[in-house]
N, C-alpha and C positions, 0 to 999 in steps of 0.2 A: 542103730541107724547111723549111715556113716557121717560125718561132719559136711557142711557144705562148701563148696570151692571157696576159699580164700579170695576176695577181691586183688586183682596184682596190673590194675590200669596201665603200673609203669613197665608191665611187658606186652600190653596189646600190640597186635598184629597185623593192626591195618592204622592206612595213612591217616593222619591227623584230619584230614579233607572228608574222609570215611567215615568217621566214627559217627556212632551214634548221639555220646555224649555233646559232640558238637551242634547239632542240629534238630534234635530230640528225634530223628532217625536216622535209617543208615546202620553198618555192619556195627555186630559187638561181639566179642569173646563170649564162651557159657560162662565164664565167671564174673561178666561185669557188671557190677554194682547199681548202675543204670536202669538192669534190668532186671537181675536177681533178686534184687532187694527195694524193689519198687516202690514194697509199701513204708519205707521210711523217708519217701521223697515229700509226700503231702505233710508229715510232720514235721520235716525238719526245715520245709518253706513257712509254715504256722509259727515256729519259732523265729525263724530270721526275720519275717514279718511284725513280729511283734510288738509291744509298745514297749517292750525293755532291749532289742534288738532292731527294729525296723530302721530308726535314723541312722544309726551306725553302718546297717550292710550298704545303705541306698549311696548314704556318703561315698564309702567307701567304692561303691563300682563308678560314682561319679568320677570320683578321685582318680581312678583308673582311666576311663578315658580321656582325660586332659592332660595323661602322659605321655600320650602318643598325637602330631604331629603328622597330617596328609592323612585323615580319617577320611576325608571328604571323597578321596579317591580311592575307596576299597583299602579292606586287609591288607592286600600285599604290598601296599604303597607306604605303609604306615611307619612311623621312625618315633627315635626314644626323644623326649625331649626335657626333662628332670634328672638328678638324682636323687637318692631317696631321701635325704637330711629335706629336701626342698620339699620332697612329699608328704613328708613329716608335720612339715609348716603348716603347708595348708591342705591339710586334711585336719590336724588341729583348730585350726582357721576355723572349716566349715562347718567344724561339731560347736562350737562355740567356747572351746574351751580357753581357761584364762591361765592355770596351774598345770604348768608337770613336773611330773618327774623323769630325773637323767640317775638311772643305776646303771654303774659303770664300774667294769674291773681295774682295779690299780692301777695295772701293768699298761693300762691305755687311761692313765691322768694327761695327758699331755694332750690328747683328741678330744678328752672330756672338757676339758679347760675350754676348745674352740667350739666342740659344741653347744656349751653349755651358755657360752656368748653368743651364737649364731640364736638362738631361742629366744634371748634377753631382748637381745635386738628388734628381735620381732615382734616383742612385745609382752609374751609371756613371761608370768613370773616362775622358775625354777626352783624344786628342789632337788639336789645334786644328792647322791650318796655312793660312796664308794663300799668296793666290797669287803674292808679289812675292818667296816664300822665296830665300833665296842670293844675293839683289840682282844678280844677271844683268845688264849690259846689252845693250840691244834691237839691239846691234852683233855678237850673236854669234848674231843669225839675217841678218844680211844688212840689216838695216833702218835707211835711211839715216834721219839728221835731222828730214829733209822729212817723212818718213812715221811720225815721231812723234807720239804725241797732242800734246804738245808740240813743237814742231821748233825751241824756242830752248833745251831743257833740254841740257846738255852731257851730264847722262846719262838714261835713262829705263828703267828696269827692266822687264825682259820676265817676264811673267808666264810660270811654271813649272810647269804643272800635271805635268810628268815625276815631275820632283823631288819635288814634292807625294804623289804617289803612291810614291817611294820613301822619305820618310819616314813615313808612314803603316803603309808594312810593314814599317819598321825599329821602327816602334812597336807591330807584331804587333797591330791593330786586327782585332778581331772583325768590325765592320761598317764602312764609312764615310756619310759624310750630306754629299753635297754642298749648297754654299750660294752661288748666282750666280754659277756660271764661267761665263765667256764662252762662244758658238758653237764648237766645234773645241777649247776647252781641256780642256770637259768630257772630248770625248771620249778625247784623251791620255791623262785622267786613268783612266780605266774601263780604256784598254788597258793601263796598268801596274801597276792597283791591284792585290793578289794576291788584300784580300778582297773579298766582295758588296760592293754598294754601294746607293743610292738614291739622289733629288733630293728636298732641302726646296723648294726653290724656284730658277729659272730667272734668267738676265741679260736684262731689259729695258730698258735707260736711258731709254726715252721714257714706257712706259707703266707706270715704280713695278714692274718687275720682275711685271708682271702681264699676257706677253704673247696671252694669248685673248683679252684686251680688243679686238684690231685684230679679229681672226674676230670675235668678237659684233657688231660694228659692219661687218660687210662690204658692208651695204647701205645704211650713211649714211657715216661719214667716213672709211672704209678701201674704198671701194666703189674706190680708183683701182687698188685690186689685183687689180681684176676684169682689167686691161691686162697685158700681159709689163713687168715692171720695164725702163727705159734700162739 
């Protein structure tokens, strides 16, 4: 029995105005999720409902529209009016939360620094951890010299986002607010954290930590990634 079509929404074929998904009718791809797979809709609204999920999603779509600005006059009138540290606030705000946590990459101590006061400010208490915690070295994953950022450093600290995540819930954080882990660290970090979590923002060394930059430019100086990467 052959496998059944892959869900791939991000290449449907009809206008955003169309789709099904948007209005629970309307056109849909034979692969879309929507429709294919239906019967995971009434359970996965059972969970988001929940009483271990329910305040969080509700919050959450609240939080969403009071970041938009000309509701009152239709969709298409609608404008940004946040950004996201601010959404951060109060969306924390609403949940009732008193403690977070701020895990943050080194390499952006100097944004975590204003972060970490824009929070205080607001009232919450913080805990900060950065990701070089416990001074590990990068010899106790297997990673020679050579394959240090450095390879003349005699030691070089392996970032921890484990750790990070356990002291986070040794500091019984309400929320956490990631701030530029790396690829793959983030995710460690999401699998040990115990509470919710979010992204302030992402690790991008080339482009200022602002990596949609390369997508918005895919048809002038990122167009080489129209190719399979070597």
């Amino acid at each position: 029995m052959a496998d059944a079509p892959l869900p791939q929404c991000a290449l449907c074929p009809y206008d955003w105005s169309e789709r099904y998904c948007r209005t629970g009718k309307g056109k849909a791809p034979k692969d879309c999720p929507s429709i294919k797979m239906r019967g995971l809709i009434e359970p996965a609204v059972a969970k988001t409902t929940s009483a271990a999920c329910g305040v969080f999603a509700k919050e959450a779509s609240l939080q969403e529209a009071t970041c938009y600005g000309g509701r009152e006059e239709g969709y298409g009138a609608v404008k940004p009016l946040k950004p996201r540290i601010v959404e951060i606030v109060e969306f924390a705000r609403r949940m009732g939360y008193t403690r977070l946590g701020l895990v943050f990459c080194i390499g952006l101590r100097k944004e975590a620094a204003v972060v970490h006061e824009i929070l205080a400010v607001n009232g919450f208490e913080v805990a900060s951890v950065s990701c070089k915690v416990g001074g590990v070295s990068k010899e106790a994953l297997g990673i020679t010299p050579a394959e240090q950022v450095d390879p003349g450093a005699a030691h070089e600290t392996m970032c921890n986002p484990v750790l990070q995540a356990m002291v986070v819930n040794e500091a019984h954080t309400d929320f956490n607010v990631l701030l530029g882990l790396c690829v793959g660290h983030d995710s460690l970090f999401f699998k040990h954290a115990e509470a919710m979590g979010t992204v302030l923002a992402v690790k991008d060394r080339l482009l200022g930590h602002n990596p949609i930059a390369a997508i918005n430019q895919y048809d002038s100086y990122y167009r080489y990634l129209k190719k399979p990467l070597p």
